[in-house]
KOLDO-460872 format. One record per residue: residue number from 1; x, y, z of N, C-alpha, C in turn. Coordinates in steps of 0.02 Angstrom, whole numbers, plus 50000, padded with zeros to 5 digits. Layout:
# residues N
ATOM:num:neast:nnorth:nup:caeast:canorth:caup:ceast:cnorth:cup
ATOM:NUM:X:Y:Z:X:Y:Z:X:Y:Z
...
# end
This chain:
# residues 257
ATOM:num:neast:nnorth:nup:caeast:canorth:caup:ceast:cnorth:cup
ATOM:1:60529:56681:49367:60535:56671:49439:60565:56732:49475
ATOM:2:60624:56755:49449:60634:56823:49488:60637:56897:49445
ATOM:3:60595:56895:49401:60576:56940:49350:60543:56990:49395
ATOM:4:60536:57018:49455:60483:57033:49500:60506:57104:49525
ATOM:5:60468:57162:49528:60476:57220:49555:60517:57208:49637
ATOM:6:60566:57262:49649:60589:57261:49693:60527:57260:49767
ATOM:7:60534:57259:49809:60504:57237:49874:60556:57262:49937
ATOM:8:60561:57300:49970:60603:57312:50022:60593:57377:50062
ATOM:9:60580:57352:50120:60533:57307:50164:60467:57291:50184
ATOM:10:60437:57250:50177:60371:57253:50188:60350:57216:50271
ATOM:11:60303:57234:50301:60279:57191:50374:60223:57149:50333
ATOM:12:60221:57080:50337:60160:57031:50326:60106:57071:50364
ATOM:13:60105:57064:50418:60050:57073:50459:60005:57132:50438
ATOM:14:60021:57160:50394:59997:57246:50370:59941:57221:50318
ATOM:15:59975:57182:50269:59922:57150:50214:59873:57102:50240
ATOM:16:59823:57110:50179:59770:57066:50180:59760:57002:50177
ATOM:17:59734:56971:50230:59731:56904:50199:59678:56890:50131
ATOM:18:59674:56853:50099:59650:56859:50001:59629:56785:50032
ATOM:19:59578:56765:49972:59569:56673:49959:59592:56671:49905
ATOM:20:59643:56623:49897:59664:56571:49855:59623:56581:49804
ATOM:21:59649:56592:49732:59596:56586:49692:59581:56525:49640
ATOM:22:59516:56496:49617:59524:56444:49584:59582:56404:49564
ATOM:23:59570:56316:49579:59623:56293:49557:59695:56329:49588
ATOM:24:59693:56369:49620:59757:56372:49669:59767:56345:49738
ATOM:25:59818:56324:49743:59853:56285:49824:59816:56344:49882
ATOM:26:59788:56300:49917:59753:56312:49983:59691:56368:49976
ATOM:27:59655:56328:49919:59585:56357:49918:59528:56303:49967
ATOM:28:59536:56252:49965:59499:56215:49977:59499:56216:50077
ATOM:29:59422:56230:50079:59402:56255:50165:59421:56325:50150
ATOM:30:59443:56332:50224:59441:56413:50238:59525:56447:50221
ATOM:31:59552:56425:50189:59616:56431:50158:59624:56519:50146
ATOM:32:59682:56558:50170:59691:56622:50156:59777:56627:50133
ATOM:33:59767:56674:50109:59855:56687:50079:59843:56762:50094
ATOM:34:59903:56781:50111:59944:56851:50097:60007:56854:50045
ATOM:35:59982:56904:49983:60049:56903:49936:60094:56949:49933
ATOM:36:60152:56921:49947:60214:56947:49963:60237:57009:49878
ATOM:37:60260:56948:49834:60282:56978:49780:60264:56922:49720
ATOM:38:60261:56951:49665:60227:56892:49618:60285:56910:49554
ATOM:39:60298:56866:49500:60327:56892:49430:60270:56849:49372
ATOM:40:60274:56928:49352:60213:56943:49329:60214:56908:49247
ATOM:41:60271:56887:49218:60298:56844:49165:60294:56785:49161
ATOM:42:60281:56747:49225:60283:56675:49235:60223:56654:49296
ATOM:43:60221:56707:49320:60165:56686:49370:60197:56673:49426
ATOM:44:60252:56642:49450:60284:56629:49502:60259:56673:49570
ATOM:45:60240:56652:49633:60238:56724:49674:60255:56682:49736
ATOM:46:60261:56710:49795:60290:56728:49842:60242:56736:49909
ATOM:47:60180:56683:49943:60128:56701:50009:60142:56696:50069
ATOM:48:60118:56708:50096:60111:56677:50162:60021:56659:50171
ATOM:49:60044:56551:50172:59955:56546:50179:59950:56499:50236
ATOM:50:59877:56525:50262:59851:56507:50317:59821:56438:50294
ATOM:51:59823:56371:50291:59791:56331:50304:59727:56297:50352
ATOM:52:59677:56276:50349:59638:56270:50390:59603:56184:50374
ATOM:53:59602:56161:50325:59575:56100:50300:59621:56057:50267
ATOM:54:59601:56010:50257:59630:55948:50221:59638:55984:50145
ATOM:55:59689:55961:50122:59709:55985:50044:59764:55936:50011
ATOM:56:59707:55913:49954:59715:55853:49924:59752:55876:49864
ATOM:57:59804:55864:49818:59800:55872:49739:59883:55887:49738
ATOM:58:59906:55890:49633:59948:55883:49636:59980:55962:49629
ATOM:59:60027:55986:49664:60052:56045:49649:60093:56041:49577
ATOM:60:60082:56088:49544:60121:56105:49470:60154:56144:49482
ATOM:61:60185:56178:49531:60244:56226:49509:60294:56195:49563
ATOM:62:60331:56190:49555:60395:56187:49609:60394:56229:49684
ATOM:63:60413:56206:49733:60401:56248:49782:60444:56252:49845
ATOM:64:60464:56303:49873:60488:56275:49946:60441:56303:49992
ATOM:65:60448:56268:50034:60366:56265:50108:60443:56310:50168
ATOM:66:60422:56354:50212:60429:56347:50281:60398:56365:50325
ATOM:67:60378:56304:50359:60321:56312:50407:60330:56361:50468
ATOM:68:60287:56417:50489:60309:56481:50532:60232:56483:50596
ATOM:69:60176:56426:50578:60153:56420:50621:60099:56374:50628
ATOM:70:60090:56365:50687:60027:56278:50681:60098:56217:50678
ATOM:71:60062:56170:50642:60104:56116:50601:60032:56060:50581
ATOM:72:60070:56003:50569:60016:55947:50548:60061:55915:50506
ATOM:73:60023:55887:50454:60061:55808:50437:60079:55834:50337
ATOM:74:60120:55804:50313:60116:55813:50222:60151:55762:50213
ATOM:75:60083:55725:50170:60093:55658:50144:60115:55614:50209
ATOM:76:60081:55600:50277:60105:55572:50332:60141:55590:50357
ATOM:77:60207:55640:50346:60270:55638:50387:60236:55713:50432
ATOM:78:60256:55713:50499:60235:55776:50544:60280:55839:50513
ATOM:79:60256:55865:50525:60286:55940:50523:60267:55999:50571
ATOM:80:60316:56022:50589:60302:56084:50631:60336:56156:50646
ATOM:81:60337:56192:50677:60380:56254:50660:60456:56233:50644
ATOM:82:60460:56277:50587:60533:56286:50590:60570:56217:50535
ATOM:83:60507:56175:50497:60523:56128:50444:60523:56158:50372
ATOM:84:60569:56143:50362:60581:56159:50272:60565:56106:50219
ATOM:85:60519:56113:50176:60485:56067:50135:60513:56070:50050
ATOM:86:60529:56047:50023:60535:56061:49948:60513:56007:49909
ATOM:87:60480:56032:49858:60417:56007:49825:60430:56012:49745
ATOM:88:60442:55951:49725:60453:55951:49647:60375:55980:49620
ATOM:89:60390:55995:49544:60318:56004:49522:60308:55939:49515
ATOM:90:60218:55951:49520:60196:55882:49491:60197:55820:49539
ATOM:91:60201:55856:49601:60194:55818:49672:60140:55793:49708
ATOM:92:60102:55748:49701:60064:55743:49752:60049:55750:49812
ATOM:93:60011:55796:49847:60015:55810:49915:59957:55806:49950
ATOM:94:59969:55764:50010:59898:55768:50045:59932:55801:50129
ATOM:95:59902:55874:50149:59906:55903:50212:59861:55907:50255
ATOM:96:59876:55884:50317:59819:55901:50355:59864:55950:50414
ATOM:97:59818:56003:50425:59836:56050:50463:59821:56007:50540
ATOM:98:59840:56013:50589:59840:55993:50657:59773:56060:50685
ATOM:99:59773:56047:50753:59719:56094:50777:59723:56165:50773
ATOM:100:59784:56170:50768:59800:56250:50783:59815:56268:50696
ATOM:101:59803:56263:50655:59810:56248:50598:59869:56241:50576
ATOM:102:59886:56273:50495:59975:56260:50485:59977:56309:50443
ATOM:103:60015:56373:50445:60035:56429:50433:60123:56422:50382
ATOM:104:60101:56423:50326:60182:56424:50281:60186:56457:50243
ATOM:105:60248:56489:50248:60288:56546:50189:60297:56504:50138
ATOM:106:60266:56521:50098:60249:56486:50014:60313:56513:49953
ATOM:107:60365:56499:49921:60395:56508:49855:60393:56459:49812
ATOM:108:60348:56482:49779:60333:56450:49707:60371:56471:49674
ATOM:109:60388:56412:49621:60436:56431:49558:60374:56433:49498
ATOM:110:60321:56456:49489:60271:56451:49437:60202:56473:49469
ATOM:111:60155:56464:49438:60087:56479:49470:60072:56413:49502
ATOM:112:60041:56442:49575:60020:56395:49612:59974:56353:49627
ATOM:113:59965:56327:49535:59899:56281:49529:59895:56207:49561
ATOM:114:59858:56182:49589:59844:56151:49651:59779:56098:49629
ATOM:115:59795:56039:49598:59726:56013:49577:59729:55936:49605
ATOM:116:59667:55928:49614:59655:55867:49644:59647:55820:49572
ATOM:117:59631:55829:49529:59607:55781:49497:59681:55763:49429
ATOM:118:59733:55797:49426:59803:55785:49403:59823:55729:49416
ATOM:119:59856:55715:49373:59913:55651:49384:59969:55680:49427
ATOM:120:60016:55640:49460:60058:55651:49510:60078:55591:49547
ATOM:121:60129:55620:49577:60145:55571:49625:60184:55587:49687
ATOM:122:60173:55558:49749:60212:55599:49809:60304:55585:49810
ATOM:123:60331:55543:49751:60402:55560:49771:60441:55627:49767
ATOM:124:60419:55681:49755:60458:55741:49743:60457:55784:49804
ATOM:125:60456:55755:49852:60462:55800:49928:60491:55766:49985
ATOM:126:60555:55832:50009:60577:55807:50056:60583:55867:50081
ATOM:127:60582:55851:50184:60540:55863:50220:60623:55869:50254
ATOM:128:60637:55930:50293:60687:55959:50335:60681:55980:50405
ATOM:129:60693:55946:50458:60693:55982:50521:60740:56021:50539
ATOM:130:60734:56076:50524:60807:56145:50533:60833:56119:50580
ATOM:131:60809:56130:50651:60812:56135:50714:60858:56077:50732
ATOM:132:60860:56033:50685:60925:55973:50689:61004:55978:50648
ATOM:133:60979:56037:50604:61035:56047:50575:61067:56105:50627
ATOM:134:61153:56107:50600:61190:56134:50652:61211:56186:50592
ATOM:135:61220:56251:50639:61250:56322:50620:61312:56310:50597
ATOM:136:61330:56368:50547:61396:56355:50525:61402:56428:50527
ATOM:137:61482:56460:50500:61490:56515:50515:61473:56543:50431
ATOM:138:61446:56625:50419:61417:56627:50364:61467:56650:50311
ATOM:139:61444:56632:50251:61498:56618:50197:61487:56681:50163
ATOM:140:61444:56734:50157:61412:56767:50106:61442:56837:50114
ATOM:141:61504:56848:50137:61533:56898:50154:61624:56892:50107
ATOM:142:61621:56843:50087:61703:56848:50029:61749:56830:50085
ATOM:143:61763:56864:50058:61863:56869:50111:61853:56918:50149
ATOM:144:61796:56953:50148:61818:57004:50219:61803:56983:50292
ATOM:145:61802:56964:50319:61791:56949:50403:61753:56991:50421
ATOM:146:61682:56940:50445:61620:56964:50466:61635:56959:50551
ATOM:147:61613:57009:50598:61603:57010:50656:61576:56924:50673
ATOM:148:61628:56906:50733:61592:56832:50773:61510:56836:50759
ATOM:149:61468:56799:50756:61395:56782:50774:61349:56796:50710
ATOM:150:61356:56788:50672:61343:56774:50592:61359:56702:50577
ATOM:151:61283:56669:50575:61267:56622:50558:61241:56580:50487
ATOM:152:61239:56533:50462:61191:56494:50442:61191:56431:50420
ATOM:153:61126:56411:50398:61102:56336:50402:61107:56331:50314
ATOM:154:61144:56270:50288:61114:56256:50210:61045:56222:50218
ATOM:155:60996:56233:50173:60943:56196:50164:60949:56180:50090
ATOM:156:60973:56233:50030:60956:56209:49976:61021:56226:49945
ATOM:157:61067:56190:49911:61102:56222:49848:61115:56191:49795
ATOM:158:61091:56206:49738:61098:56170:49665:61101:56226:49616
ATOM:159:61091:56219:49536:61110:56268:49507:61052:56310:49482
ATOM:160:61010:56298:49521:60942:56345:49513:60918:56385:49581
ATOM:161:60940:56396:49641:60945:56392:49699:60988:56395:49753
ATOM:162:60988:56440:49772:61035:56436:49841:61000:56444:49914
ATOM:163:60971:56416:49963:60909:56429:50012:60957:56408:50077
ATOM:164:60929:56467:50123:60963:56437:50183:60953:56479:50245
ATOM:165:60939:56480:50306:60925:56529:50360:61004:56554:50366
ATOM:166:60982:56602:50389:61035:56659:50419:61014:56668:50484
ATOM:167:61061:56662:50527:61062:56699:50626:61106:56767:50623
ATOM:168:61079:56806:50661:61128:56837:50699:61120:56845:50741
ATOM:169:61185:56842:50818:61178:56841:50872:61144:56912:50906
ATOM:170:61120:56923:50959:61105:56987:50976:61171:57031:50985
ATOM:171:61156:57099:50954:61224:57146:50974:61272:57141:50917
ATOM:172:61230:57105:50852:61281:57077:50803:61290:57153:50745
ATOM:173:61343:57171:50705:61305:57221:50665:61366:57224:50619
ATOM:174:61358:57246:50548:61422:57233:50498:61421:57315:50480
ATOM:175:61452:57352:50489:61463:57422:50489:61473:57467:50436
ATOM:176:61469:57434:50361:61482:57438:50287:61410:57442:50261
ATOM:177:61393:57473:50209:61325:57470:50140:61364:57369:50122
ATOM:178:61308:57350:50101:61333:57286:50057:61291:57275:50002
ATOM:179:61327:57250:49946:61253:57242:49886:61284:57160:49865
ATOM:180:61249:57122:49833:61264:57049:49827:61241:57044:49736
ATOM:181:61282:57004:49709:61252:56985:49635:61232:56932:49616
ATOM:182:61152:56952:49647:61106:56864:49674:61054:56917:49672
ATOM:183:60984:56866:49634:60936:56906:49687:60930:56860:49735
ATOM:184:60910:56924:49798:60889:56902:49854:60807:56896:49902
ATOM:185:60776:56873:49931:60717:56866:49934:60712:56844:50018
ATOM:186:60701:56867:50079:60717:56848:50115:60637:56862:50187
ATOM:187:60628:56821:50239:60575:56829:50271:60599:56819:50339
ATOM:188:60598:56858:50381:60587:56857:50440:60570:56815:50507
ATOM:189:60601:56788:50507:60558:56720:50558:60552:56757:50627
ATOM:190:60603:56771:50644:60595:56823:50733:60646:56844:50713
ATOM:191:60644:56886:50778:60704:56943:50803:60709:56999:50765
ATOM:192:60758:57065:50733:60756:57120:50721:60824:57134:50685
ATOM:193:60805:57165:50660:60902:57182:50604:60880:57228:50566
ATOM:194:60925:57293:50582:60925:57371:50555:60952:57354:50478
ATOM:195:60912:57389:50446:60927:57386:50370:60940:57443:50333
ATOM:196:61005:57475:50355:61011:57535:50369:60957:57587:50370
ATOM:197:60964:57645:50320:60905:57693:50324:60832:57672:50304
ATOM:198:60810:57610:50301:60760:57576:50293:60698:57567:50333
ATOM:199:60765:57554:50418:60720:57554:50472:60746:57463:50483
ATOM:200:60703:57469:50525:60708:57384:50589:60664:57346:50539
ATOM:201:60684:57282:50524:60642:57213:50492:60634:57170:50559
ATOM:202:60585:57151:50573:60542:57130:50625:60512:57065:50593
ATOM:203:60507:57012:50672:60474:56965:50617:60390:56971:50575
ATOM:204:60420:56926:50530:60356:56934:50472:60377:56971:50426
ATOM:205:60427:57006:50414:60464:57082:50369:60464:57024:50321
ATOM:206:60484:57045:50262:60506:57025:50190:60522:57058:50156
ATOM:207:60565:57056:50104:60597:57068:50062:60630:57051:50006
ATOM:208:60603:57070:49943:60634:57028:49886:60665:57104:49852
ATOM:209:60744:57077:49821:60792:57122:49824:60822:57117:49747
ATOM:210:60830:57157:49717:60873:57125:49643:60935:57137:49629
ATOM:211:60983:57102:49611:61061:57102:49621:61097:57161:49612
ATOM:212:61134:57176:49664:61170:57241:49660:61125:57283:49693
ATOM:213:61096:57278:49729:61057:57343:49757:61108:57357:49831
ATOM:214:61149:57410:49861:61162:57433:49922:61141:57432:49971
ATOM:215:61133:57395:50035:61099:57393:50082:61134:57406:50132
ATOM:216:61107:57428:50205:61137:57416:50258:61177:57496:50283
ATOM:217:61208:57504:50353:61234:57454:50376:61188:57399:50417
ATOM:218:61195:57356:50428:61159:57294:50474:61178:57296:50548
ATOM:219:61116:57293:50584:61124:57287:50683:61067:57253:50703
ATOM:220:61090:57223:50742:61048:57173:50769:61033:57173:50831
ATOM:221:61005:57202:50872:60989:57209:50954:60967:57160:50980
ATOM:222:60912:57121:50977:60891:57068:50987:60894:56976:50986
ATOM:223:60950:57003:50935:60960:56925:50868:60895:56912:50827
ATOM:224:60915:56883:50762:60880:56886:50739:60864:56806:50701
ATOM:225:60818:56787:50658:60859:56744:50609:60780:56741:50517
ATOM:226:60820:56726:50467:60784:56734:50425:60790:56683:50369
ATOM:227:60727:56660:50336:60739:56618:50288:60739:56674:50222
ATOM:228:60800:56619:50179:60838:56673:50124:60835:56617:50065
ATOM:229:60821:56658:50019:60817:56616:49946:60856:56654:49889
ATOM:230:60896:56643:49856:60941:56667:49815:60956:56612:49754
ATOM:231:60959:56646:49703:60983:56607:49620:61037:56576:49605
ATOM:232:61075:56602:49653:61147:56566:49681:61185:56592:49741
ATOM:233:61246:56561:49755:61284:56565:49803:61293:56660:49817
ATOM:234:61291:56656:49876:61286:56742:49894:61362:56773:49909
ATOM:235:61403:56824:49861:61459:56857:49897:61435:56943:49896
ATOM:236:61479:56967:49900:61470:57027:49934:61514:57081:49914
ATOM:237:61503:57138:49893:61526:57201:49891:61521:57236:49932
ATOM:238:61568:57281:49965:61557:57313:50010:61588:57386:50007
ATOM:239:61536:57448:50032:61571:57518:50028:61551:57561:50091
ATOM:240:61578:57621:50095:61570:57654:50168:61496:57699:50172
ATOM:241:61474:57691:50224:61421:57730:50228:61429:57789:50186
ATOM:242:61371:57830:50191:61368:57905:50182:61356:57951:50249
ATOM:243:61373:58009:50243:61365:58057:50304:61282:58043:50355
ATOM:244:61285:58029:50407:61228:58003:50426:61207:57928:50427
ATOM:245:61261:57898:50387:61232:57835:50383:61253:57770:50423
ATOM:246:61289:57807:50477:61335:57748:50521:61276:57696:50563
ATOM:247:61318:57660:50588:61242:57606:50605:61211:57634:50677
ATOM:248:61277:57638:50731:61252:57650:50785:61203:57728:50791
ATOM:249:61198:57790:50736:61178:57830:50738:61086:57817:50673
ATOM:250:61096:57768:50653:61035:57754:50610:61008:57716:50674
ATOM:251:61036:57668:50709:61010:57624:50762:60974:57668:50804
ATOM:252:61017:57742:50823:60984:57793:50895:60893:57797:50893
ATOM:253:60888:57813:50813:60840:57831:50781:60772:57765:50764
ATOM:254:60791:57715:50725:60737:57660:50687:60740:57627:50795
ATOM:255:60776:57646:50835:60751:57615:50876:60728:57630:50952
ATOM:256:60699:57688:50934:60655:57716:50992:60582:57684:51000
ATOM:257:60556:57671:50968:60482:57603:50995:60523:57571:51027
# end
């Protein structure tokens, strides 16, 4: 599952949309995926797929759904921007995309074989309206005191998993490199956040990160907010820039567009 070449940063919108290939989730109709990052040991990978038709069958790998555009119904219950889905393997699922179709950032824990004709059953999914859950202040910084307006939402924590959006307010920015001993895997929903000498993550950006890597410093002009998936609970190391590497002077620069 996170056996996977580093990734940092990529724009969705740059890649191709692909079809689903045999026996994989959202082949059936006009079904397209864009692949993020895959591990290449287990098959596990990482899309963003476009839905367009009814899609019947039982998923075999474990999964979390967040829906980023369209909506429609899974297994009857509505869904629409901004719902978080998690999907035992071996789930039965029946989706119907609504008119505008239904657009979801896909993490599979396995290959994303997708069959109608499997045994299954629909109890292994439950269905999250973020937008009802309330912000908390964010934990993933230790004992050091993060600037006011650092946010986030729990969606997932158990001992295979840690999932959860992150906010930051506009004007928000943590002025340190930080590296975390988690991998991290993270997507863009809106807004903008300087990743230090990296450049601006914009929505649709992604990034899958492997523990201990240095990042940052972090600025946020706009606010931002992002869905984040990690192997466990996220803390933080923290060290001082390098010559050139302060935020407001990386910011002068990644933000002239």
């Amino acid at each position: 599952m996170w056996e996977r070449p580093d990734v940092d940063f990529i724009d969705t919108s740059e890649l191709p949309w692909l079809q689903p290939g045999e026996g994989e989730f959202g082949l059936a109709g006009g079904g397209r995926k864009r692949l993020l990052s895959r591990d290449a040991a287990d098959g596990a990978e990482t899309a963003v797929q476009r839905i367009v038709d009814r899609q019947v069958g039982v998923l075999a790998a474990e999964a979390d759904l967040y829906v980023i555009g369209g909506g429609g119904t899974v297994n009857g219950t509505p869904v629409d921007v901004n719902y978080y889905l998690h999907v035992d393997a071996g789930t039965r699922l029946e989706i119907q995309p609504g008119v505008r179709g239904l657009v979801l950032y896909c993490g599979f824990w396995g290959p994303p074989a997708f069959s109608e004709d499997a045994d299954g059953d629909g109890g292994g999914l439950t269905v999250t309206r973020t937008e009802s859950l309330k912000w908390e202040p964010a934990t993933w910084s230790g004992e050091v005191q993060l600037d006011p307006g650092a946010m986030l939402k729990m969606l997932r924590r158990d001992d295979r998993a840690f999932i959860y959006l992150a906010a930051m307010m506009p004007g928000w920015r943590s002025e340190q490199e930080e590296s975390h001993p988690v991998y991290e895997e993270s997507f863009k929903i809106y807004g903008d956040v300087l990743m230090g000498s990296r450049g601006v993550m914009r929505e649709g950006s992604y990034f899958f990160r492997s523990p201990d890597v240095f990042h940052g410093p972090l600025y946020s002009r706009g606010g931002t907010m992002s869905f984040i998936r990690s192997d466990a609970a996220t803390t933080t190391t923290y060290r001082d820039p390098g010559p050139g590497g302060a935020w407001d002077e990386l910011a002068r620069h990644a933000y002239v567009d």
